[in-house]
NULOLUM-696106 format. One record per residue (C-alpha): residue number from 1; x, y, z; chain; residue in three letters. Coordinates in nm, 2 decimals. Layout:
<rs>
NUM, X, Y, Z, A, ala
...
</rs>
This chain:
<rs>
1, 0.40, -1.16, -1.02, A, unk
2, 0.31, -1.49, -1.17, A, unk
3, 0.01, -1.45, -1.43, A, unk
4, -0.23, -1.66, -1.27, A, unk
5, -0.16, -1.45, -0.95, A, unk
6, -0.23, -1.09, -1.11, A, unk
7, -0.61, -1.14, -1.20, A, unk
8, -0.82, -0.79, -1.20, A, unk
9, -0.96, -0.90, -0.88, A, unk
10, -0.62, -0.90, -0.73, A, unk
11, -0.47, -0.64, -0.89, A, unk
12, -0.68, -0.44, -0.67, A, unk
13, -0.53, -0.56, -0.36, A, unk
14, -0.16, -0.54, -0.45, A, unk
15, -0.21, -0.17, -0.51, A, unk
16, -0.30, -0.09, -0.16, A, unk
17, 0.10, -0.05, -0.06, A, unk
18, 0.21, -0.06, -0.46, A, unk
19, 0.56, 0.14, -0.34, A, unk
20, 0.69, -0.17, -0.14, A, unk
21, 0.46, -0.45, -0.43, A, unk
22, 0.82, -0.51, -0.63, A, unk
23, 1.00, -0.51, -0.32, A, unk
24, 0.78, -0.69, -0.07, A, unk
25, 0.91, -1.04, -0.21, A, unk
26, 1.27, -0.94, -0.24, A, unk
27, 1.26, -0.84, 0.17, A, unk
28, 1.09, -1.12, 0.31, A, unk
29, 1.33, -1.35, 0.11, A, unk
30, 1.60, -1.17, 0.22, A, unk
31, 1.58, -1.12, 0.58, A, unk
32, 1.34, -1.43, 0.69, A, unk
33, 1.61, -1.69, 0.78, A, unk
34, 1.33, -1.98, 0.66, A, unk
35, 1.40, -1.91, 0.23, A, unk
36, 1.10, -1.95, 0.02, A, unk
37, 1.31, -2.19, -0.26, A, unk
38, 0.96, -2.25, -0.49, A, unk
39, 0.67, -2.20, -0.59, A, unk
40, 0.46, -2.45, -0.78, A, unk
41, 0.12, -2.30, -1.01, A, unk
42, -0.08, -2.55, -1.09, A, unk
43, -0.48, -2.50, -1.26, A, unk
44, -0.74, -2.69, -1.24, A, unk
45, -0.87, -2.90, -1.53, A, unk
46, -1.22, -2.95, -1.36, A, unk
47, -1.14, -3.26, -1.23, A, unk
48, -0.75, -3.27, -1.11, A, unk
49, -0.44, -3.02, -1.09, A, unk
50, -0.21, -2.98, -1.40, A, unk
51, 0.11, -2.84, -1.43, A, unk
52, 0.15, -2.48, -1.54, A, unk
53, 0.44, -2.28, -1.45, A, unk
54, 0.68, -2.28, -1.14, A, unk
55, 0.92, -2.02, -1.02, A, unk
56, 1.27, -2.15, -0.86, A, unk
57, 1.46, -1.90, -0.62, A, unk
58, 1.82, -1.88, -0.59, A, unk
59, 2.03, -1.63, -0.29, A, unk
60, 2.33, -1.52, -0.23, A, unk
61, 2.44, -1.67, 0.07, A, unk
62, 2.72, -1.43, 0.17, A, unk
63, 2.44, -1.13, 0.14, A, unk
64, 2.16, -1.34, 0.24, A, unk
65, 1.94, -1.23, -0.02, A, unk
66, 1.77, -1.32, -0.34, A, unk
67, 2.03, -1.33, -0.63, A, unk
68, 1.80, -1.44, -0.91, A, unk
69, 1.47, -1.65, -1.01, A, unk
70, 1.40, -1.87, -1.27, A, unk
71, 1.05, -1.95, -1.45, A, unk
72, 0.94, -2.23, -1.61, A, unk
73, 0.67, -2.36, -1.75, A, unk
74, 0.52, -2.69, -1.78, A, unk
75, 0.47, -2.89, -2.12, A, unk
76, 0.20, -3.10, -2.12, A, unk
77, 0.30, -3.32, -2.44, A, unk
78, 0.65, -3.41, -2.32, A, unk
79, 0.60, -3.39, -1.94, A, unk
80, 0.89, -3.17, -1.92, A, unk
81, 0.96, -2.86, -1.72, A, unk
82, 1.11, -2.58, -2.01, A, unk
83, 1.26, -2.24, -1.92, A, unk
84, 1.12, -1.92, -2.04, A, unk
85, 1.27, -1.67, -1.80, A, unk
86, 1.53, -1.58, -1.56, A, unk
87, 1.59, -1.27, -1.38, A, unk
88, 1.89, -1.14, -1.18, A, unk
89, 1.89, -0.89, -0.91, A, unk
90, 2.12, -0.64, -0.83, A, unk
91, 2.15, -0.44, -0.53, A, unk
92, 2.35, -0.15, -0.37, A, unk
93, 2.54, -0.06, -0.08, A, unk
94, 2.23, -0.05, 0.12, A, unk
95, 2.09, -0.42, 0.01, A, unk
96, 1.81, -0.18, -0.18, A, unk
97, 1.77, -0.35, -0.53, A, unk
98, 1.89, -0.18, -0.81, A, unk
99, 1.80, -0.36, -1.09, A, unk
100, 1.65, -0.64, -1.22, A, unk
101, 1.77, -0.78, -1.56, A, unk
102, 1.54, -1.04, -1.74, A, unk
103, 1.64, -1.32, -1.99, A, unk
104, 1.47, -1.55, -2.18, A, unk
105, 1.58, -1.86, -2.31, A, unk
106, 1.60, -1.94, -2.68, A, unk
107, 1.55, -2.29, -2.68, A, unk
108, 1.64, -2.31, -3.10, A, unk
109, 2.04, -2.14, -3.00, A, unk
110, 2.02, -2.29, -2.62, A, unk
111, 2.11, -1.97, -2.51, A, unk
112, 1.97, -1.71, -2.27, A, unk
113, 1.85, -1.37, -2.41, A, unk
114, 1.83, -1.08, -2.21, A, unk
115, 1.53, -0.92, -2.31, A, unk
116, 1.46, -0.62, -2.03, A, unk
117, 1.57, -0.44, -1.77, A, unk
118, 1.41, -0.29, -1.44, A, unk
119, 1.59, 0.02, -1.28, A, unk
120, 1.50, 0.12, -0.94, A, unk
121, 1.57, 0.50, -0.79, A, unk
122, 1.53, 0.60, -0.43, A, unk
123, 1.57, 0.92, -0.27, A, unk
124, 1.81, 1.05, 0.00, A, unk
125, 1.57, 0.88, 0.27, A, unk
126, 1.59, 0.54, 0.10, A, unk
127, 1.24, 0.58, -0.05, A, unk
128, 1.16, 0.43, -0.39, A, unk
129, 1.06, 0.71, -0.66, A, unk
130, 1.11, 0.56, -0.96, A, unk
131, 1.12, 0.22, -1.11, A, unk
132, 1.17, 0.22, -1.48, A, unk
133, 1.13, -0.08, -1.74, A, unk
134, 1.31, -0.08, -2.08, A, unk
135, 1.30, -0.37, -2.39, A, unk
136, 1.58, -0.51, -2.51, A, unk
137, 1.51, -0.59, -2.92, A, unk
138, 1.90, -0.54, -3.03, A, unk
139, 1.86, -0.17, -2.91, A, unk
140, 1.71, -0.10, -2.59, A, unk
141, 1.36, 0.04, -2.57, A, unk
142, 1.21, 0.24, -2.30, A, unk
143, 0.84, 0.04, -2.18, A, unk
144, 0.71, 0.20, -1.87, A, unk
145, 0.79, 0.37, -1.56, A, unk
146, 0.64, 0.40, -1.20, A, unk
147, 0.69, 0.76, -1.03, A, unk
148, 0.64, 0.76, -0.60, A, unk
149, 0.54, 1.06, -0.43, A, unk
150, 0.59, 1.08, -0.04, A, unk
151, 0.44, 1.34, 0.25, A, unk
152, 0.64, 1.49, 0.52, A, unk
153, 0.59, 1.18, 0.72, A, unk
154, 0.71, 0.92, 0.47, A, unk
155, 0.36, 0.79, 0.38, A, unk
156, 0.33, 0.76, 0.04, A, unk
157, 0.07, 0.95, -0.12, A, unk
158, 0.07, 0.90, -0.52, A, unk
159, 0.20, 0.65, -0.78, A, unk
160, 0.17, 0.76, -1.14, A, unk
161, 0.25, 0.53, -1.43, A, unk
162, 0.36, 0.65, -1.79, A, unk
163, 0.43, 0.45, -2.10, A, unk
164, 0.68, 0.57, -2.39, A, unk
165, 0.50, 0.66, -2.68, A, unk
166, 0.64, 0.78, -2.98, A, unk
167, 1.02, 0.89, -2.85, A, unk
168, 0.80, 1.04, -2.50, A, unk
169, 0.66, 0.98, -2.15, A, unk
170, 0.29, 0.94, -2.16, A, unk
171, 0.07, 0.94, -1.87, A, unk
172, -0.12, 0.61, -1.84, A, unk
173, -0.24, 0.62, -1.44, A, unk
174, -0.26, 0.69, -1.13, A, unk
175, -0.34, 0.61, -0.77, A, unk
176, -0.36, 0.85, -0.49, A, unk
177, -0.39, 0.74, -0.13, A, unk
178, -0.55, 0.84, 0.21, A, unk
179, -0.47, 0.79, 0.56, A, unk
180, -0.66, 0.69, 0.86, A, unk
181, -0.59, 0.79, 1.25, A, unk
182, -0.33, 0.50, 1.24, A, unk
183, -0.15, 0.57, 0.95, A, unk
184, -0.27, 0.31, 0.73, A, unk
185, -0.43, 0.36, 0.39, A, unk
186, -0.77, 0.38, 0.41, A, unk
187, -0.87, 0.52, 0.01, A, unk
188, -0.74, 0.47, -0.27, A, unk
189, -0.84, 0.72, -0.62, A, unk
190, -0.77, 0.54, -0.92, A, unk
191, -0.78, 0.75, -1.28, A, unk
192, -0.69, 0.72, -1.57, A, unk
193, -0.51, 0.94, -1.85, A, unk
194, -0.72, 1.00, -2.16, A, unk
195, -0.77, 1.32, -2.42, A, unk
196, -0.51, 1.54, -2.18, A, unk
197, -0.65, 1.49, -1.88, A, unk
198, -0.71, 1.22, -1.59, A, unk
199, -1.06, 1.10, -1.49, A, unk
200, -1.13, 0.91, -1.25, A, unk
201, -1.23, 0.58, -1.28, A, unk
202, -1.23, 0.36, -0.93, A, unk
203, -1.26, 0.43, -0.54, A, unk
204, -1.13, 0.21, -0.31, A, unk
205, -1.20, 0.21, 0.07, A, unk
206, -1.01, -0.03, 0.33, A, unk
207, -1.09, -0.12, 0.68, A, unk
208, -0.88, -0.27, 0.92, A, unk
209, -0.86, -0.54, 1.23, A, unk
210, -0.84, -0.45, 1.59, A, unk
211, -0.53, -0.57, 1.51, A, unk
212, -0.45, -0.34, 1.17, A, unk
213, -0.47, -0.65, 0.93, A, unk
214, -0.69, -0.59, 0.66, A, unk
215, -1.01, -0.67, 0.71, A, unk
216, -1.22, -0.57, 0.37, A, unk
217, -1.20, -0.33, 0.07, A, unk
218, -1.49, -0.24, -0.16, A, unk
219, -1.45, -0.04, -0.49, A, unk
220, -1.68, 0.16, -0.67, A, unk
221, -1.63, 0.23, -1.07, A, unk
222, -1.76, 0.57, -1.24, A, unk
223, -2.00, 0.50, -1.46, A, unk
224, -2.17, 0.84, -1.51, A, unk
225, -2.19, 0.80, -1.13, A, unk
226, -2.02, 0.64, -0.87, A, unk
227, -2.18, 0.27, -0.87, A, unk
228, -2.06, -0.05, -0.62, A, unk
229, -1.84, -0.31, -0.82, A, unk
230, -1.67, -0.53, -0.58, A, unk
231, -1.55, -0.63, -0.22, A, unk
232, -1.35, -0.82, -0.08, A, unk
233, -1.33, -0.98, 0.33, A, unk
234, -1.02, -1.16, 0.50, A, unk
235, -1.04, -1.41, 0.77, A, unk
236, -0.71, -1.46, 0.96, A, unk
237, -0.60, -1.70, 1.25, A, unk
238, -0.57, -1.67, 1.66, A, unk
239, -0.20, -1.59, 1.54, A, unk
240, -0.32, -1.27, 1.33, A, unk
241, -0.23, -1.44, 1.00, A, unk
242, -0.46, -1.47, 0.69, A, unk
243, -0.63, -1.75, 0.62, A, unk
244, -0.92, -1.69, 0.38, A, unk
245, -0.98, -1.41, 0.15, A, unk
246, -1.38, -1.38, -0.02, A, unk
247, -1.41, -1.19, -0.33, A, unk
248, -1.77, -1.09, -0.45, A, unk
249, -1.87, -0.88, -0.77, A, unk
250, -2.20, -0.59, -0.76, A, unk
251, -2.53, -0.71, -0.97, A, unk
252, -2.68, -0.42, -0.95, A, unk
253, -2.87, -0.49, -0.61, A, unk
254, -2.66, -0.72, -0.44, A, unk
255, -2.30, -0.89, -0.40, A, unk
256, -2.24, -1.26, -0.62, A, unk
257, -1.96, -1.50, -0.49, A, unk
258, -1.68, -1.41, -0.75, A, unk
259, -1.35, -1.55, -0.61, A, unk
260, -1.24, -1.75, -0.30, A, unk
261, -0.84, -1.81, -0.16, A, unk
262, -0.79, -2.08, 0.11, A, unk
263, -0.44, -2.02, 0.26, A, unk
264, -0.30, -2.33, 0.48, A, unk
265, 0.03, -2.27, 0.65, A, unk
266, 0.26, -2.48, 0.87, A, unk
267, 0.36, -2.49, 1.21, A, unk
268, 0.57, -2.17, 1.23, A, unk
269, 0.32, -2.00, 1.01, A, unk
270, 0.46, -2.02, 0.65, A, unk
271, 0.24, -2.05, 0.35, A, unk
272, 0.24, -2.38, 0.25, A, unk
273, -0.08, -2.38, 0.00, A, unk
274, -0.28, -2.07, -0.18, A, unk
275, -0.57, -2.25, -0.35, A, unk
276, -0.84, -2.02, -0.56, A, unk
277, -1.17, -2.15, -0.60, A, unk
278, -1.42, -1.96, -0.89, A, unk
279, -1.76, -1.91, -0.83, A, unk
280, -2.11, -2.04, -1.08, A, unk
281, -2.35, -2.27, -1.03, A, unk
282, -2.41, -2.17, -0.70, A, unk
283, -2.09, -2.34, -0.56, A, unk
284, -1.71, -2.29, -0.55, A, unk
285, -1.50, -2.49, -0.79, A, unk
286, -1.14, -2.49, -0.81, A, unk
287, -0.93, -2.28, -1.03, A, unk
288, -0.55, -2.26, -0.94, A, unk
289, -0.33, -2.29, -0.67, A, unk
290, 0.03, -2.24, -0.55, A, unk
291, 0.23, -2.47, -0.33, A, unk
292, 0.53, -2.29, -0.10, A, unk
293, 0.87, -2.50, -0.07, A, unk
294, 1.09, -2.42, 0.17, A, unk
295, 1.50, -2.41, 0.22, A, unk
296, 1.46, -2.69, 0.50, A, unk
297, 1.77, -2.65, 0.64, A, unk
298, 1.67, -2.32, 0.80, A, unk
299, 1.52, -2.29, 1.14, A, unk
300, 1.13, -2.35, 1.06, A, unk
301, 0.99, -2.10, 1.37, A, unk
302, 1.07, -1.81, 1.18, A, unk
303, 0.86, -1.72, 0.96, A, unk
304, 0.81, -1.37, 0.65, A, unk
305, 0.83, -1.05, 0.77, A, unk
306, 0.45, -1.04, 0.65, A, unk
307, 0.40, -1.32, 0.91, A, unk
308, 0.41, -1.29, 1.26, A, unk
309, 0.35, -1.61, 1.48, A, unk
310, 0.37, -1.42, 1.78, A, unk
311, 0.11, -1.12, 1.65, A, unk
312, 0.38, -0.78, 1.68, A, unk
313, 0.20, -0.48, 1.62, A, unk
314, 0.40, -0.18, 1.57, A, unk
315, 0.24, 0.16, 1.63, A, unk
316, 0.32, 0.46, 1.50, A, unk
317, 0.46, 0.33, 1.16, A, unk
318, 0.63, 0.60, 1.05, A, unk
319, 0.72, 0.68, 1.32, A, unk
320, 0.93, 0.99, 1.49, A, unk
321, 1.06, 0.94, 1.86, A, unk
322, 0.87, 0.71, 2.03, A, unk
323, 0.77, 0.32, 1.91, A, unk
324, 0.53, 0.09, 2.10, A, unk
325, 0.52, -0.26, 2.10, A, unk
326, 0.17, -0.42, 2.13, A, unk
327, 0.25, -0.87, 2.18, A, unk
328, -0.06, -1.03, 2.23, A, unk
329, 0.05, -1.34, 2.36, A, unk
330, 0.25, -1.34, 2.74, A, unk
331, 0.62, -1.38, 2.62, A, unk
332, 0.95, -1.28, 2.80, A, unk
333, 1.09, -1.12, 2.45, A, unk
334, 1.44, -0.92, 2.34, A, unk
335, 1.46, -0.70, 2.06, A, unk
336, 1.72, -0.57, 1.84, A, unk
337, 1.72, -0.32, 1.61, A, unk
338, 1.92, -0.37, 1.25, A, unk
339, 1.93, -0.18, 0.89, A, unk
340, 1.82, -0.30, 0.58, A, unk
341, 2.15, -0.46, 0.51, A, unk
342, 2.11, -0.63, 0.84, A, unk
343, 2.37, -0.44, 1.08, A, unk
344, 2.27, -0.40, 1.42, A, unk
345, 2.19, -0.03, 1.52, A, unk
346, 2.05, -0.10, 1.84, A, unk
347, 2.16, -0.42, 2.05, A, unk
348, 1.96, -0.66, 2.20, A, unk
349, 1.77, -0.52, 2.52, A, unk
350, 1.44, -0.68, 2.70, A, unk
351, 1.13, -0.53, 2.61, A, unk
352, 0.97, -0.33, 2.91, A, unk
353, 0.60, -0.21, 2.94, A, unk
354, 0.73, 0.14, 2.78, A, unk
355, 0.78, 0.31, 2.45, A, unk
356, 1.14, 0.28, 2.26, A, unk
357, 1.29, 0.56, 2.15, A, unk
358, 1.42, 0.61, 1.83, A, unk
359, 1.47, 0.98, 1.80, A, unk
360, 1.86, 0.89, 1.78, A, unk
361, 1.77, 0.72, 1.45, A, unk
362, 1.84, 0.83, 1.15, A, unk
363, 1.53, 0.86, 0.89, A, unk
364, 1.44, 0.52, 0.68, A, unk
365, 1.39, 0.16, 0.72, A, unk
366, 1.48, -0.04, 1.01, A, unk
367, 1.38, -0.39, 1.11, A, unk
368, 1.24, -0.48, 1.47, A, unk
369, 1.37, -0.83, 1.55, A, unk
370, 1.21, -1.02, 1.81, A, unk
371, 1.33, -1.31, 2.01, A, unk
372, 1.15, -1.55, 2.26, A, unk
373, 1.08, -1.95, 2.30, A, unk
374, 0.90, -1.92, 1.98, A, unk
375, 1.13, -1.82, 1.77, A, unk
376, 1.24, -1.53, 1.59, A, unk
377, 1.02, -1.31, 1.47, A, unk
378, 1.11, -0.94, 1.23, A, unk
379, 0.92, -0.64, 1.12, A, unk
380, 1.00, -0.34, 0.91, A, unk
381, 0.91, 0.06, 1.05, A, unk
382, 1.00, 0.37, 0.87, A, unk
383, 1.19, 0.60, 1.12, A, unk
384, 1.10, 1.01, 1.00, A, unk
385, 1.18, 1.30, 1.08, A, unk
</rs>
């Protein structure tokens, strides 16, 4: 993620699903048939928007899926964009990436420079279980590494992170997760490795929509006691999709403002603008933003598979026999079934006021594709045993 993206406010947020976090770009880019092509960051001088870095998307258009992005960052004194980074993607037979391969440019030799390398492993049920970073300084270098742990159902139920120390694998952290009724996380335990031993250090608890959208988190810190530190609330649209997120910070007795994202989106329900407002003074001021560009010669009423114009819930996700359908709005809707690589395991049928069954299914990913006269609409569910 983009620097300006990863603060520590949102760090906490991106680790509420952190096995699908280096993925989650990778499949909507892949499988929504509107292509994010750029982002644009830009920060806030305290009276206009400068220039700071933008990331440039490029697919593979026999695959449909992203091939490799480029990063660039924006030089005030010559008012030229200069490269710093690119990083290619590899995938495998399943269209489950691989690895990702960074360069960076030497701008004195004009050449690039690979300088890492991230390895992904999944196990027999397509699961991610390890994703592995290494430096590249004329030898390579191990970094860090991510280690996913999975229940019976699929759900995943631990991420531990290590750092290589001395010729080793060192614990650093990790982040254990609970379940509500409905299968979504609803705590996560954050500790941290010190003196042979984890303590723990934060408590995160999420609560969801009618709708199962997230609707808050707030995290306490152990400070010789568990203590309140911050919380955050999301405001979403008639069309279930998120338009406001409020970040505010514990003063002891009370919440402060701390951090405010405005999310405008177009017609079909793409992001178009993410701005972040800070708070002092007793008002909001703005601090960064990012601007979405799309591949406009792609049908603009689909939309990410984290955006649903026509508000799909899915339910249960994992799932083992039967799947139910919940559409809020009154539409005469077909679905079909694919993979991950986008082959059809189930054709196209009308959707009737009953469950589908997916016993036949074997366990893993699967995308639910929905078509009516809005458009075309996709979400993911995990088929278990």
């Amino acid at each position: 993620m983009n620097k300006f993206v990863c603060t520590k406010k949102f760090k906490i947020m991106y680790k509420l699903n952190s096995v699908l976090i280096s993925l989650s770009l990778l499949v909507s880019f892949n499988l929504s048939s509107q292509r994010l092509l750029q982002l644009l960051y830009d920060v806030h001088n305290g009276t206009s928007w400068d220039y700071s870095e933008r990331t440039t998307y490029d697919y593979d258009t026999v695959n449909n899926r992203l091939n490799w992005t480029l990063m660039e960052e924006y030089n005030s004194t010559s008012s030229k964009w200069e490269v710093f980074l690119k990083d290619y993607h590899y995938y495998n037979a399943s269209n489950q990436i691989i690895n990702d391969s960074g360069k960076t440019y030497n701008s004195s030799t004009k050449k690039w420079e690979i300088n890492q390398a991230t390895t992904y492993t999944y196990n027999g049920k397509g699961l991610l279980i390890n994703m592995t970073t290494a430096d590249f300084a004329g030898t390579w270098d191990n970094r860090d590494k991510t280690e996913y742990t999975y229940n019976a159902s699929d759900q995943l139920v631990k991420t531990e992170t290590f750092r290589w120390v001395f010729g080793a694998w060192e614990p650093e952290n990790r982040d254990s997760y609970n379940y509500n009724s409905k299968k979504l996380v609803s705590k996560m335990i954050s500790e941290e490795y010190g003196f042979s031993k984890f303590d723990s250090t934060e408590i995160t608890n999420y609560s969801y929509t009618s709708f199962d959208s997230l609707k808050s988190w707030e995290t306490l810190e152990y400070q010789a006691g568990w203590k309140k530190s911050e919380k955050a609330e999301f405001m979403y649209n008639s069309s279930d999709l998120r338009t406001q997120g409020l970040i505010k910070e514990w003063n002891g007795s009370s919440y402060d403002n701390l951090e405010k994202t405005d999310i405008s989106r177009s017609s079909s329900g793409n992001k178009k603008f993410w701005v972040t407002y800070d708070w002092f003074f007793g008002s909001w001021h703005n601090s960064w933003r990012m601007t979405f560009i799309y591949d406009s010669s792609s049908t603009p009423s689909s939309v990410a598979l984290d955006d649903f114009k026509n508000e799909i819930k899915l339910f249960p996700n994992p799932v083992t026999s039967s799947l139910n359908i919940s559409l809020r709005a009154e539409l005469q809707s077909e679905i079909t079934i694919l993979s991950m690589d986008g082959t059809t395991v189930r054709p196209k049928s009308t959707i009737q006021d009953k469950p589908i069954d997916v016993s036949g299914l074997r366990s893993g990913y699967y995308i639910l594709q929905i078509e009516n006269q809005e458009g075309v609409s996709r979400k993911t569910f995990i088929k278990s045993d």
